[in-house]
VOBA-1610 file (N, C-alpha, C; in pm, whole numbers, padded with zeros to 5 digits, always signed):
BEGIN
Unk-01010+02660+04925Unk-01018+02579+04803Unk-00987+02432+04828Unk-00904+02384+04877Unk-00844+02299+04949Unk-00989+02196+04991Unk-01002+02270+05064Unk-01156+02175+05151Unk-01225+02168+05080Unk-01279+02246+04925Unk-01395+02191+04829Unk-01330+02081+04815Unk-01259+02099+04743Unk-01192+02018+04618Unk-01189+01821+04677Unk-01164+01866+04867Unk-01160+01740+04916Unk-01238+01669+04943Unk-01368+01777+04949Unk-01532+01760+04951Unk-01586+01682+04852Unk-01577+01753+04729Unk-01613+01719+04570Unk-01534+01554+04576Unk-01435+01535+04604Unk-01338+01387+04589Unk-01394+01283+04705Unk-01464+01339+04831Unk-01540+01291+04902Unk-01667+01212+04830Unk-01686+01300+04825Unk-01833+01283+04731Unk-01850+01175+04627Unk-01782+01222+04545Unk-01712+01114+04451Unk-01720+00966+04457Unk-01645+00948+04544Unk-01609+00881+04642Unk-01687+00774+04695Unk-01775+00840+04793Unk-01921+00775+04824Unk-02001+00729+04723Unk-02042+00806+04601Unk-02106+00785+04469Unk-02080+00675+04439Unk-01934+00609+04430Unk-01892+00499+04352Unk-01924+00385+04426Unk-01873+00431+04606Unk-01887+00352+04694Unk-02060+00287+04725Unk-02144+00359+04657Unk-02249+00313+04680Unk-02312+00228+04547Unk-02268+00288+04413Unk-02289+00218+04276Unk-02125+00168+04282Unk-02090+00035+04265Unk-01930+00031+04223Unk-01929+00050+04072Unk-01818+00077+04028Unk-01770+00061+03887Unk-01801-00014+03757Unk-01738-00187+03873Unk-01787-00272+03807Unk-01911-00295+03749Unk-02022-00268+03884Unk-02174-00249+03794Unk-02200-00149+03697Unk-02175-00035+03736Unk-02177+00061+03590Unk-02139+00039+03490Unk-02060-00041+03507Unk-01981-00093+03323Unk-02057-00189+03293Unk-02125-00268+03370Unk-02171-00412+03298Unk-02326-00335+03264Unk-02376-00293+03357Unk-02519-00199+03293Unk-02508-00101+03196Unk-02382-00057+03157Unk-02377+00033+03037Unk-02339-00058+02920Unk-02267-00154+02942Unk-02216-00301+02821Unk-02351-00324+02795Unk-02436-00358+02909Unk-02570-00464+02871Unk-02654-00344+02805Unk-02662-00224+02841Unk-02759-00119+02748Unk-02690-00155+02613Unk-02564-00092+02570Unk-02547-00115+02427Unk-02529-00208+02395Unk-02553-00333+02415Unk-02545-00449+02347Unk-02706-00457+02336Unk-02794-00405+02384Unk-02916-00415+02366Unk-02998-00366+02249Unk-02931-00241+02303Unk-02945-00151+02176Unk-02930-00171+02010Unk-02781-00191+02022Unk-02745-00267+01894Unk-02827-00410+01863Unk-02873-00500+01969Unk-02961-00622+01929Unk-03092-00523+01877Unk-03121-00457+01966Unk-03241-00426+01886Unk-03274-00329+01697Unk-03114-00263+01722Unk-03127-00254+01536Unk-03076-00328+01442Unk-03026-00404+01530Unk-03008-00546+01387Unk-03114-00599+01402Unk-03220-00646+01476Unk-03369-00724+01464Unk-03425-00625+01383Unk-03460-00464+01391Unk-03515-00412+01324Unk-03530-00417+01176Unk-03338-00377+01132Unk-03304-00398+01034Unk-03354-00554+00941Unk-03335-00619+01013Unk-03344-00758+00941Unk-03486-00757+00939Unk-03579-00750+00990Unk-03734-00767+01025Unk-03753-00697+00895Unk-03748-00530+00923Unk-03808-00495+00752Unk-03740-00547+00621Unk-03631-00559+00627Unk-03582-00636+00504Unk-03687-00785+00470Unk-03675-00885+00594Unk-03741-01009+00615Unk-03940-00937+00531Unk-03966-00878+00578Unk-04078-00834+00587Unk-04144-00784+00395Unk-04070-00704+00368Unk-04061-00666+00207Unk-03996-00744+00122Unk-03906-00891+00107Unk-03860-00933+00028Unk-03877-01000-00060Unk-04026-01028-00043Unk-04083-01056-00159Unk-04133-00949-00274Unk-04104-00859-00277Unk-04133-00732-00358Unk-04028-00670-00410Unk-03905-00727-00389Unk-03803-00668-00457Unk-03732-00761-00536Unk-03716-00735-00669Unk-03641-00815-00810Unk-03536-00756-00782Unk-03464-00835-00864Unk-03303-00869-00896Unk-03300-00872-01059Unk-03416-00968-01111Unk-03396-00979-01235Unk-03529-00932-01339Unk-03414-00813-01424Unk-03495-00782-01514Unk-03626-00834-01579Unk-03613-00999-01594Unk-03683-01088-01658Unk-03855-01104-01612Unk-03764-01080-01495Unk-03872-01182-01404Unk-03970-01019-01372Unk-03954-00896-01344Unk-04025-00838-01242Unk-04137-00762-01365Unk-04235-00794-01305Unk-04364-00773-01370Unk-04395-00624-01415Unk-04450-00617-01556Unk-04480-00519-01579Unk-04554-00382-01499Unk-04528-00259-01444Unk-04622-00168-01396Unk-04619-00006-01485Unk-04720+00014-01456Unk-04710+00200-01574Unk-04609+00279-01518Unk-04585+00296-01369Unk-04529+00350-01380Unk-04394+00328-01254Unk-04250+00427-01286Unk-04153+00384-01222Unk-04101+00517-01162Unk-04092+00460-00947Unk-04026+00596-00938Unk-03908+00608-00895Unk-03806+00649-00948Unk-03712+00659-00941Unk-03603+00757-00835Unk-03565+00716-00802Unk-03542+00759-00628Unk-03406+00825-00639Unk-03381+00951-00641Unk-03228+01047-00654Unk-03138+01048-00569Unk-03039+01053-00618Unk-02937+01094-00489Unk-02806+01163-00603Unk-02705+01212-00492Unk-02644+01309-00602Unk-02551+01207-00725Unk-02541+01350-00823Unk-02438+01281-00899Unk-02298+01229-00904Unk-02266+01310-00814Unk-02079+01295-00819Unk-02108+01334-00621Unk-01990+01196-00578Unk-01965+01251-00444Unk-01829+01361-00438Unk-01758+01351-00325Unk-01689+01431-00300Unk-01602+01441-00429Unk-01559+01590-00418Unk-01448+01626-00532Unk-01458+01606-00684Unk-01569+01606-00707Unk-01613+01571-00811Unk-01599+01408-00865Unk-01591+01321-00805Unk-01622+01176-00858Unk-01747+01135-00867Unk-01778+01052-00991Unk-01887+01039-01019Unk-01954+00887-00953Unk-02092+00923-00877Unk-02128+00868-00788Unk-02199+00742-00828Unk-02158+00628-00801Unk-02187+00534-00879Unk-02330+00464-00813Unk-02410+00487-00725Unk-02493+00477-00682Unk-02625+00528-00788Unk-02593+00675-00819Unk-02640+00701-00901Unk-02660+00659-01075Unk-02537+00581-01073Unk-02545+00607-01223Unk-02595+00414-01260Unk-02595+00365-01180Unk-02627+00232-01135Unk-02850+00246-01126Unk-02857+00300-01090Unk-03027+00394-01098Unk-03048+00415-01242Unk-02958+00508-01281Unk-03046+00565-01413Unk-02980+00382-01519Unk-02914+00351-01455Unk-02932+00230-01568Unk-03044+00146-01557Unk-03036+00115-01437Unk-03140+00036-01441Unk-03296+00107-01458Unk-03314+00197-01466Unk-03445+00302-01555Unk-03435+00273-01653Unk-03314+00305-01696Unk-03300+00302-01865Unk-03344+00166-01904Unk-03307+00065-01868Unk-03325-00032-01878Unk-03433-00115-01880Unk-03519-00127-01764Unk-03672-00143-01722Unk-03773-00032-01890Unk-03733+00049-01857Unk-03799+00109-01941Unk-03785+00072-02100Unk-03683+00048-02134Unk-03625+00010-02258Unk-03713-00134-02322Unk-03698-00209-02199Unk-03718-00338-02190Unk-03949-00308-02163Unk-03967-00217-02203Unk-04143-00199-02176Unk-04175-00296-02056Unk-04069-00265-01935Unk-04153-00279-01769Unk-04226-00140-01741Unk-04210-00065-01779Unk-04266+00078-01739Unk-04302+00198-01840Unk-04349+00284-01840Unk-04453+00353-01881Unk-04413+00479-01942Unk-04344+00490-01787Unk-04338+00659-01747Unk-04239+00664-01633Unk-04106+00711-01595Unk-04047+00738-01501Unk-04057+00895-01428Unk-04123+00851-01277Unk-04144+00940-01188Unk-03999+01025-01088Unk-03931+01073-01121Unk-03767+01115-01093Unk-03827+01204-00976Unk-03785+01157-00891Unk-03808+01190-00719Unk-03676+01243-00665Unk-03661+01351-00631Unk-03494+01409-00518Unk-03538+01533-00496Unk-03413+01515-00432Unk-03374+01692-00368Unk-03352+01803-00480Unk-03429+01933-00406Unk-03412+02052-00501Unk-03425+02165-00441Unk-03270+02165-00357Unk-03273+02233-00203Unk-03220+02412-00298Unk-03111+02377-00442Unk-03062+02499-00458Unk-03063+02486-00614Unk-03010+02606-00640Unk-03044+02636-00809Unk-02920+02525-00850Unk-02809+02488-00753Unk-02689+02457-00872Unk-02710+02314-00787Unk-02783+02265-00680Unk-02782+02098-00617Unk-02960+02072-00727Unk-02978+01980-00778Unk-03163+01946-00851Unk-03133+01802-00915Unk-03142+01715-00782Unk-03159+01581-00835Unk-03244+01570-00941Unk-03392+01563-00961Unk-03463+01538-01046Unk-03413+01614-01213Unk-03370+01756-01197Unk-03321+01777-01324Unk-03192+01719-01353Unk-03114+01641-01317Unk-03030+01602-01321Unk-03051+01453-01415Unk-03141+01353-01333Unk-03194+01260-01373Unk-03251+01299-01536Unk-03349+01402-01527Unk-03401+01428-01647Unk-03323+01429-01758Unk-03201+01558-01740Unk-03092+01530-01828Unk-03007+01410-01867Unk-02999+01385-01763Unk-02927+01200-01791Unk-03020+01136-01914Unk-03065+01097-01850Unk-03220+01012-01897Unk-03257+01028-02055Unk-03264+01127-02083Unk-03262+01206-02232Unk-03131+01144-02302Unk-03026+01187-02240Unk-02929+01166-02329Unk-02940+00992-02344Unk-02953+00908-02250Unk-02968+00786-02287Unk-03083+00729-02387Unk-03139+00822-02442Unk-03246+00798-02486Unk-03359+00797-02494Unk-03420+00860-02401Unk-03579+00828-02302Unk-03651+00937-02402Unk-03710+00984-02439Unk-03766+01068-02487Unk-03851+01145-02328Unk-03868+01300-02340Unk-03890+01359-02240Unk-04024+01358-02204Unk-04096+01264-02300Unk-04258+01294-02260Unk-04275+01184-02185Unk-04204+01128-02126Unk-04219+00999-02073Unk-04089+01032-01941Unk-04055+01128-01921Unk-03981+01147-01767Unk-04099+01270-01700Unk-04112+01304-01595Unk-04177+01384-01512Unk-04116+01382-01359Unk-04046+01510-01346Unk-03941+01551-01241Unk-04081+01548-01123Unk-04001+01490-00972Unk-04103+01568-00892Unk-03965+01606-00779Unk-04011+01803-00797Unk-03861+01869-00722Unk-03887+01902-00595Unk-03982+01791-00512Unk-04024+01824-00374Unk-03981+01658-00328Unk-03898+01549-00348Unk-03872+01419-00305Unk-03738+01449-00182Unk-03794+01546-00078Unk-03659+01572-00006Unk-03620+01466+00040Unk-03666+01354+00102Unk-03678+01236+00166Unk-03746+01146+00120Unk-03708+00991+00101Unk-03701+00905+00074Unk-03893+00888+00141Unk-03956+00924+00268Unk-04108+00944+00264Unk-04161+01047+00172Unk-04174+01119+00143Unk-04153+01228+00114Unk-04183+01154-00063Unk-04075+01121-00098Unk-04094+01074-00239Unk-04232+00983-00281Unk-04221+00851-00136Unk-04332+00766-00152Unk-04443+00791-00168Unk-04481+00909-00023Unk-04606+00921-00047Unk-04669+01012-00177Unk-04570+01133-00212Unk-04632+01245-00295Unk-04663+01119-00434Unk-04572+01019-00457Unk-04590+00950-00592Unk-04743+00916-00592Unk-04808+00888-00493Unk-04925+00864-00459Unk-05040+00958-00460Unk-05008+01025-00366Unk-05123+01155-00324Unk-05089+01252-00428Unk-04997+01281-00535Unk-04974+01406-00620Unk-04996+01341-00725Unk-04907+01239-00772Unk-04908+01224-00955Unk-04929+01100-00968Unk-05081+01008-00846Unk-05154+00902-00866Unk-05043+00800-00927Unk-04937+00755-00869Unk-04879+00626-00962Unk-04847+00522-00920Unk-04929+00468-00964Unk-04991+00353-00897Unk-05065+00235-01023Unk-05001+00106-01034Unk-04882+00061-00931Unk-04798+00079-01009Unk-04675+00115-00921Unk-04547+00148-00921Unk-04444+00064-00905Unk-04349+00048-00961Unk-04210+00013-00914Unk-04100+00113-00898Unk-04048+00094-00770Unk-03932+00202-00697Unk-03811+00139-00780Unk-03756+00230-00808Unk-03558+00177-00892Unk-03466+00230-00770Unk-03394+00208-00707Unk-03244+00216-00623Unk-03211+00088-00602Unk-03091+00096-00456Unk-03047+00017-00456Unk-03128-00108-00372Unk-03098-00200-00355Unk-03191-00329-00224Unk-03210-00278-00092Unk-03076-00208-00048Unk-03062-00177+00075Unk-03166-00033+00080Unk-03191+00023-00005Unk-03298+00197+00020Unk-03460+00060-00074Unk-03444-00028-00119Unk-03520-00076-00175Unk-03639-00120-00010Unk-03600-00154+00027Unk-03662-00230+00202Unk-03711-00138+00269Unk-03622+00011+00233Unk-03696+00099+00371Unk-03776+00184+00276Unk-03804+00169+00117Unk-03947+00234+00020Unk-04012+00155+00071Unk-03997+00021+00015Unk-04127-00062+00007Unk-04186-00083+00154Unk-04122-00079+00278Unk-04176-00058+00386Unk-04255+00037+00390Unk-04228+00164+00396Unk-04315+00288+00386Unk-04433+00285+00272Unk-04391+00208+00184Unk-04548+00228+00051Unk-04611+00094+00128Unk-04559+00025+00211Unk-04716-00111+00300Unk-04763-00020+00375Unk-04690+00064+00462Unk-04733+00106+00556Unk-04871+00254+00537Unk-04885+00279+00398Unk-04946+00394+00373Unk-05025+00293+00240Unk-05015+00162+00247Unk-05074+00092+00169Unk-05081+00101+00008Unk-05016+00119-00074Unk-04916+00172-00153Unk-04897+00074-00251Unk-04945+00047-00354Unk-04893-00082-00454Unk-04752-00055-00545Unk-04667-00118-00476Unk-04546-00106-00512Unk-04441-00196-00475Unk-04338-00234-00581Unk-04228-00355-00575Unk-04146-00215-00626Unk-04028-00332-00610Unk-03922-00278-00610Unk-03795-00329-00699Unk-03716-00254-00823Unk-03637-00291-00915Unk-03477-00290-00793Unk-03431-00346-00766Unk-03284-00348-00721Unk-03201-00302-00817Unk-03129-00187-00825Unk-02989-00136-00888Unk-02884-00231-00840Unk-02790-00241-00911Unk-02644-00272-00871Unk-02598-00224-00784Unk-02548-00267-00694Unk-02500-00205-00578Unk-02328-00197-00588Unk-02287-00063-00607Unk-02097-00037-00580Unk-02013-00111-00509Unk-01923-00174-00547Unk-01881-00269-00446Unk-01856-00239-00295Unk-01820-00108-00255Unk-01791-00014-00106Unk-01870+00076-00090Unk-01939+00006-00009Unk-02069+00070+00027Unk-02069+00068+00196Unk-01968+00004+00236Unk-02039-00025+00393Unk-02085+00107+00507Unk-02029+00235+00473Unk-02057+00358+00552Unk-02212+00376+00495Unk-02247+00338+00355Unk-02364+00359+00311Unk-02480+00253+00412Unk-02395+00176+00391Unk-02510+00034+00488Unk-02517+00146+00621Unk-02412+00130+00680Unk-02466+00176+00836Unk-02549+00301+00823Unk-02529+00396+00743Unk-02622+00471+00745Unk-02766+00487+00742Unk-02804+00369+00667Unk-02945+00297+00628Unk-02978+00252+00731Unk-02933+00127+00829Unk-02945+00089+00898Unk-03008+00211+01036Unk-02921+00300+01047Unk-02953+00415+01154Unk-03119+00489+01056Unk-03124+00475+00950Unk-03199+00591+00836Unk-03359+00507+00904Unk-03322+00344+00897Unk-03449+00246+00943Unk-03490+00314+01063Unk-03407+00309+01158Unk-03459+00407+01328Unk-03499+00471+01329Unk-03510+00596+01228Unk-03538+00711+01195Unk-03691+00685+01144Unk-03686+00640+01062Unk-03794+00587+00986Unk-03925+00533+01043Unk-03909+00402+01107Unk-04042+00403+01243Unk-04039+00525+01296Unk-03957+00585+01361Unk-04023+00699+01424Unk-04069+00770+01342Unk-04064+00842+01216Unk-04127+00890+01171Unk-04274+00825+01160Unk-04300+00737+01076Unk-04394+00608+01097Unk-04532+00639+01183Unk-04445+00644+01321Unk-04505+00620+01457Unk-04549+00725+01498Unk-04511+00890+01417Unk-04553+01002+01515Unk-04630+01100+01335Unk-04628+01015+01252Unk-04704+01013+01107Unk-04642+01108+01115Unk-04552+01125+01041Unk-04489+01251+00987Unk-04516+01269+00836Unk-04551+01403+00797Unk-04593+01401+00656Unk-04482+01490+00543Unk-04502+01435+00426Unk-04383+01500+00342Unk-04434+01676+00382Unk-04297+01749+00332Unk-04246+01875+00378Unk-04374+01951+00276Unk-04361+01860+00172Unk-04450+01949+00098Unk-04576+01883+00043Unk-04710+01891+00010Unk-04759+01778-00104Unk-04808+01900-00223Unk-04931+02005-00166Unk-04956+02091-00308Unk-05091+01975-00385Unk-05114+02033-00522Unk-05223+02036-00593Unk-05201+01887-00674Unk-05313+01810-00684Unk-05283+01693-00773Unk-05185+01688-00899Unk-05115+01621-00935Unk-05047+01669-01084Unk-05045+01567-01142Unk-05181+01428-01157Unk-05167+01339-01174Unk-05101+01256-01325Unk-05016+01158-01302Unk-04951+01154-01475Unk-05047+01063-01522Unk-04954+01032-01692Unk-05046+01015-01794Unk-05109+00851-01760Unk-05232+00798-01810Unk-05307+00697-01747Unk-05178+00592-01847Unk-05176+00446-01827Unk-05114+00312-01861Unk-05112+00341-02000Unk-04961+00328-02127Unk-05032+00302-02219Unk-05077+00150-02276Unk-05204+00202-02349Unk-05272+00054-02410Unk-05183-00028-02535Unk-05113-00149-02495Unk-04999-00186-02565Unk-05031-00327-02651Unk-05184-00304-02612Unk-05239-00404-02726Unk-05321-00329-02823Unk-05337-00208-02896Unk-05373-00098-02976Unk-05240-00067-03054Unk-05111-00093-02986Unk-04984-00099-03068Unk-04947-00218-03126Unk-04975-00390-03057Unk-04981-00513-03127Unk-05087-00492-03254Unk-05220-00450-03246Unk-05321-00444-03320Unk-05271-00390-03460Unk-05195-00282-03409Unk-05173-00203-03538Unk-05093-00278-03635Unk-04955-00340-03546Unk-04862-00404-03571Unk-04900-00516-03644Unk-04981-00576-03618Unk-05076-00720-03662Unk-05127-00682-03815Unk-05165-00512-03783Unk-05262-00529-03928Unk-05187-00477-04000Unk-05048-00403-04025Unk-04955-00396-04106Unk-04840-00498-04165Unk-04917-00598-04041Unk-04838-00719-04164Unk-04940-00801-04235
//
């Protein structure tokens, strides 16, 4: 045993003696510093790239029929209520209230009977007021592609404005250029502590070209289910006109 062991430490030994240390550390420093340069260029590039398509202000962002509204859960851990979410359905409520939109398209996960983003939204949504003929769940939005494209290829909605936050706002509207996609983007309020959320996005972007790059298609798409066409909101002035 003795003589492996002095063998193996031999070995060793030579290994280092032929790569030193010092270089291994500076070629493993210079990989991840590379690395990391290259997802902050990424990051910033698609942001740089879509920012003209994403509002801030209610006022300003132009009317479209329809709005899709992008899920995530209600309450994080332990039951606290997830303010990401509830920052979304305001600003739905809102856009919509305010006749930017039509019809809200409620896009999430609907992995189990007791997790159903979209019925979740629905229920919200109602109670704020929305009347239900004007929400339409879609319970196949497992992923943030996934949502984009089916809004398109399933329930034709088009053009669209996406509701979340700025930071999931950059990596929609990237994916609806890239599948050519007429769509801007409403910015939610963003929670003041968010930064585990940022890095996650940031890694979600990496993910994302590759998907991109090797066309990955939503899990599911199924039979057209296209929604209701724009309504005509000068047939409601008209009316309005001739009752006074």
């Amino acid at each position: 045993m003795p003589s492996i062991l002095s063998l193996i430490i031999s070995k060793v030994r030579s290994f280092f003696g032929i790569f030193p240390v010092k270089r291994i550390l500076l070629w493993a420093i210079g990989l991840i510093l590379g690395f990391v340069l290259i997802i902050a260029l990424v990051d910033r590039g698609i942001a740089y790239y879509v920012k003209d398509e994403v509002y801030t202000d209610i006022e300003k962002i132009p009317y479209r029929p329809y709005g899709l509204i992008l899920g995530t859960a209600k309450y994080v851990s332990r039951g606290v209520p997830n303010q990401f979410y509830e920052q979304r359905m305001n600003a739905a409520k809102s856009l919509f209230s305010q006749n930017k939109l039509d019809y809200l398209l409620l896009s999430g996960d609907n992995r189990t009977l007791q997790y159903n983003e979209p019925r979740t939204m629905t229920r919200d949504l109602r109670r704020m007021g929305i009347s239900e003929q004007f929400l339409f769940p879609d319970y196949a939005g497992f992923r943030t592609l996934d949502s984009i494209i089916r809004a398109k290829e399933v329930f034709h909605a088009e053009p669209m404005t996406i509701v979340t936050q700025r930071f999931h706002c950059e990596r929609a509207l990237f994916i609806a250029k890239y599948y050519n996609i007429n769509a801007i983007c409403f910015a939610a309020d963003i929670p003041y502590v968010f930064s585990m959320t940022r890095v996650r996005e940031t890694l979600a972007r990496m993910l994302m070209l590759w998907e991109l790059l090797i066309e990955k298609q939503p899990h599911f798409l199924g039979n057209p289910e296209p929604l209701p066409p724009p309504i005509d909101r000068t047939k409601n002035m008209d009316s309005s006109a001739l009752s006074l």
